[in-house]
N, C-alpha and C positions, 0 to 999 in steps of 0.2 A: 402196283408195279414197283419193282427193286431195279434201283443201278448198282454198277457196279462196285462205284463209288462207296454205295454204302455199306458192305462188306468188308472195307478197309479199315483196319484200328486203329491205323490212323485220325481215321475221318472221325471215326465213334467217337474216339477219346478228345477229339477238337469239339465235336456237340457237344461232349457232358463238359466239356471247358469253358463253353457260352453259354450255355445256361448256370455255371458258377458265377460268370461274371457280371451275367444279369442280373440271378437274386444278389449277389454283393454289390452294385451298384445303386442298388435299391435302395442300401442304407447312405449312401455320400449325401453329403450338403445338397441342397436344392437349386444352390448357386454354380453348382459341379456339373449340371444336369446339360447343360451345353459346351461344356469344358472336361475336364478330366475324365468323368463320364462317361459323357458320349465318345472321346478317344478311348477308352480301353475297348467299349464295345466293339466298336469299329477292329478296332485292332485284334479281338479275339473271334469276331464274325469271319475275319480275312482267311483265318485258317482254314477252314472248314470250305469256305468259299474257296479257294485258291485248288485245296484237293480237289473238290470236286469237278470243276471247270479243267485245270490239268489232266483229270480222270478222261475227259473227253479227246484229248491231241490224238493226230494219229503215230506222233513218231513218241520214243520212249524220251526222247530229248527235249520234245516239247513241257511232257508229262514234268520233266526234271525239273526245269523252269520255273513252271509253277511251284512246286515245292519248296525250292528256295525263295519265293516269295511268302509262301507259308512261315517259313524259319525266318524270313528278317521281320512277319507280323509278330510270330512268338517272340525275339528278341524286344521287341516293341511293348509287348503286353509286361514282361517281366520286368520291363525299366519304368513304365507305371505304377507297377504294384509297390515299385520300391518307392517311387515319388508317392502315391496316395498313404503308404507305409509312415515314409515321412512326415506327411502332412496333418497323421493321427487318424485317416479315414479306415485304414483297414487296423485289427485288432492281432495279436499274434496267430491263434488259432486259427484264423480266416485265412491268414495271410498264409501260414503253411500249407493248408488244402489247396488255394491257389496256386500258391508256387510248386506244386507237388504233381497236382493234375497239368499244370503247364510243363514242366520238366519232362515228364511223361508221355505230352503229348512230342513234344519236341524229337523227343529220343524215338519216337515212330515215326515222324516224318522223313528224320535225319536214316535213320534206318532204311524205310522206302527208298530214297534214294540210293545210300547203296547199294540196294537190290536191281535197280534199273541197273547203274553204271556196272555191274559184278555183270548184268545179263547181256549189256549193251558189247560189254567187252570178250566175250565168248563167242569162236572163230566157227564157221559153218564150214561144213566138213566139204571137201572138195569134190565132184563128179567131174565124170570123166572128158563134158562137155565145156568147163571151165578151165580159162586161162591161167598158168602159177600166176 
């Protein structure tokens, strides 16, 4: 069985973003494993998560919602990478496919939304049974 949810490139591009951040968290300190760690996961699972659960609303406003909670997780994942960047955990190379697939995913979410509010905002034609 397929939802609908998972049709969206958005969503795909948030999976392949969780499982980046899982093999890369692989390598952090052992001591990170309940700290830093464990928040990026958390923070990179939200996206995908947040899609997909928004995917279910019935109004396009609900849907909306959600995805800006998507975007403030993405905003989240990227202020990590630059803390664990800091810290020496991530290596440059790594660090650019990260940040590259997170840019990316972001720029679809941010996109989805447009697409709602552009649909949201589009006037239904008038019948002859409807009040001006």
């Amino acid at each position: 069985m397929t939802y609908r949810f998972e049709n969206l490139e958005a969503w795909q591009h948030a999976m392949t973003l969780c499982e980046m951040v899982y093999e890369e968290t692989k390598r952090f300190p052992r001591e990170e494993i309940y700290g830093l760690s464990s928040q990026l996961r958390r923070a990179a699972t939200s996206i995908p998560l947040n899609i997909a659960e928004g995917s279910a609303c019935k109004s396009r406003k609900g849907f909306e919602q959600f995805l800006y909670v998507a975007l403030r997780s993405q905003y989240e994942v990227v202020t990590i990478l630059k803390l664990a960047e800091h810290l020496g955990y991530l290596r440059d190379k790594n660090l650019s496919r990260l940040e590259e697939q997170v840019a990316r995913t972001g720029r679809l979410v941010q996109g989805l939304i447009n697409s709602l509010q552009r649909n949201s905002n589009v006037q239904q034609p008038k019948t002859n049974n409807q009040q001006p």
